[in-house]
C-alpha positions as CSV (number, residue, x, y, z in Angstrom):
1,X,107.5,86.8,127.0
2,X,106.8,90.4,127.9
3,X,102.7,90.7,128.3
4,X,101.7,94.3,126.4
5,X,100.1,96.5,128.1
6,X,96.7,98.3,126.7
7,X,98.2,101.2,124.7
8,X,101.0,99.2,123.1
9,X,102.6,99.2,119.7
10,X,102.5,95.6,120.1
11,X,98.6,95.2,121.3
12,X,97.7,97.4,118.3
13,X,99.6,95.4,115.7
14,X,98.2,91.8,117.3
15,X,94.4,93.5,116.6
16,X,95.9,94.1,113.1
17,X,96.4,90.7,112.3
18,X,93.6,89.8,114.0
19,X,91.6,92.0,111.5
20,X,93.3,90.7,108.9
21,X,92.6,87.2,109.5
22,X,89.1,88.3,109.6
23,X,89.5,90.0,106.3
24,X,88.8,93.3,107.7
25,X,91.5,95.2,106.0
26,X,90.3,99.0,106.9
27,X,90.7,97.6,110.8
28,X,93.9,96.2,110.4
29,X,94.6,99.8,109.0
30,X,94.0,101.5,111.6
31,X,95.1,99.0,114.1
32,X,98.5,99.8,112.9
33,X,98.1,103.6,112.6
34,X,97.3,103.1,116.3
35,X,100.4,101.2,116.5
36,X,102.6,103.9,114.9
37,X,100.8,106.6,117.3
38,X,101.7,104.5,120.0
39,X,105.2,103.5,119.5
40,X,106.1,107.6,119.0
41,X,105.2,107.6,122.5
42,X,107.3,104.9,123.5
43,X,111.3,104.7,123.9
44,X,111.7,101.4,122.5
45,X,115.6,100.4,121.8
46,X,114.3,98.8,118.8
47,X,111.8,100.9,117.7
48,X,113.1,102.3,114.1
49,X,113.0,98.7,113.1
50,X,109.5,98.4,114.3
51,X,108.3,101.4,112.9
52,X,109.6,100.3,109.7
53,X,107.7,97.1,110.1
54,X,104.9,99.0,110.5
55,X,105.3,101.2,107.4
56,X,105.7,98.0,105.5
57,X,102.6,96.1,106.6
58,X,100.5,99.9,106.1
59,X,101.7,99.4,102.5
60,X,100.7,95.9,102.0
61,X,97.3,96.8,103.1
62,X,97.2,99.5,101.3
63,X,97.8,97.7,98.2
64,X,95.1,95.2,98.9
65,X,92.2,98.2,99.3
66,X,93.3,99.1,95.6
67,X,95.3,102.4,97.4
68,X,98.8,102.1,95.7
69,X,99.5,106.0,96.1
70,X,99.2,105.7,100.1
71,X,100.6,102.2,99.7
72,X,103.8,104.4,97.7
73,X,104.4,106.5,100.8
74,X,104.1,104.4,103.1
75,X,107.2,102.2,101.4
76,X,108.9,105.6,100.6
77,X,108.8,106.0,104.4
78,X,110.2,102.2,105.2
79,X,113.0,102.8,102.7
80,X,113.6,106.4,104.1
81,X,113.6,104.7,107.7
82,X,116.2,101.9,106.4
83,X,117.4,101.8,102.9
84,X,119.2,98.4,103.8
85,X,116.1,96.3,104.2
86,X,114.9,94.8,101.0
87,X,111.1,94.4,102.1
88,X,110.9,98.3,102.2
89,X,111.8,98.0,98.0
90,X,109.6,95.2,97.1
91,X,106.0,97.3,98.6
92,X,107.9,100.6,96.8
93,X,108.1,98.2,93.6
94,X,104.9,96.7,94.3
95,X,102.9,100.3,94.4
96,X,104.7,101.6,91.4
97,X,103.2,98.6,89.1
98,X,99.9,99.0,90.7
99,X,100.6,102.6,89.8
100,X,101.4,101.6,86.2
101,X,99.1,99.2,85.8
102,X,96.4,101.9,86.3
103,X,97.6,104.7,84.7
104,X,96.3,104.9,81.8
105,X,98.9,107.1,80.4
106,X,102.2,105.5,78.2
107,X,104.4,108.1,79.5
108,X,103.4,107.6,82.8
109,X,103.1,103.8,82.7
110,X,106.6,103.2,81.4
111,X,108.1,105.6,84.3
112,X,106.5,103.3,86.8
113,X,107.5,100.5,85.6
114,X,110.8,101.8,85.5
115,X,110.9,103.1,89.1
116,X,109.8,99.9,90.0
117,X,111.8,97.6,88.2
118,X,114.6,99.8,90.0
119,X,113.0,98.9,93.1
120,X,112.7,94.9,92.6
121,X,116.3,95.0,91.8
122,X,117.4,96.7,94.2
123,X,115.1,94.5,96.7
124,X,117.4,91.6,94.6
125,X,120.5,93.1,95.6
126,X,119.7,93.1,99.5
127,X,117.9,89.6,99.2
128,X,118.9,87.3,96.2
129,X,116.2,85.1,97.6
130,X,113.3,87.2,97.3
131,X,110.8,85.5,94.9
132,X,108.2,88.3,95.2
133,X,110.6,91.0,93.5
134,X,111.4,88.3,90.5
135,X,108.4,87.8,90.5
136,X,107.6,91.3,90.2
137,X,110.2,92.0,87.1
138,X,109.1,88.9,85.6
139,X,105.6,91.2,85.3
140,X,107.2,94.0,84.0
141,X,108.7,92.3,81.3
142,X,105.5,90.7,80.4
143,X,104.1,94.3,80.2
């Protein structure tokens, strides 16, 4: 196993989930900022998947501290990074209900909803199996 060394994408992300565990979602945050910052100063071979890891888990948190417009971008940027992996459409689907679910606007609640039932299917189309993204439709129709 290759040991991190102190300014590591991968020392940065295992403080993340150590701040997670903790329940300290604003440290896990910037834990994996950090993480980001570092791994833009790394040449990793597998870096892009990383990075898109990363943007993933920044949504997820996101969504948890009630942010679903930074949790948005942050998917935007892991579907951008690799519009073949279905976790990237599940957060985007994920931050789009939040989205909708807040509102407060028809108009804008039912464009959400839309853009994000487009997103759990197509989450569904890379990964039949995903339970979170039926899940998430299942809420939409419910709406």
């Amino acid at each position: 196993m290759r040991k991190a060394h102190s300014s590591s994408p991968e020392r940065h992300r295992q403080e993340a989930t150590a701040s997670q565990r903790k329940g300290d979602q604003e440290s896990a945050l910037k834990s994996l900022y950090q993480s980001l910052h570092a791994l833009s100063d790394s040449n990793w071979p597998s870096a892009r998947d990383y990075r898109r890891n990363l943007h993933c888990d920044i949504s997820d948190i996101l969504l948890d501290l009630k942010r679903p417009t930074d949790a948005l971008n942050e998917a935007d940027t892991c579907v951008e990074q690799d519009p073949t992996w279905p976790n990237g459409y599940y957060r985007r689907g994920a931050a789009l209900l939040m989205l909708a679910t807040w509102s407060g606007e028809e108009d804008q609640d039912h464009e959400a909803r839309a853009e994000a039932g487009t997103a759990f299917r197509r989450c569904l189309q890379l990964n039949k199996e995903s339970a979170e993204a039926m899940e998430g439709l299942d809420r939409i129709k419910q709406a």
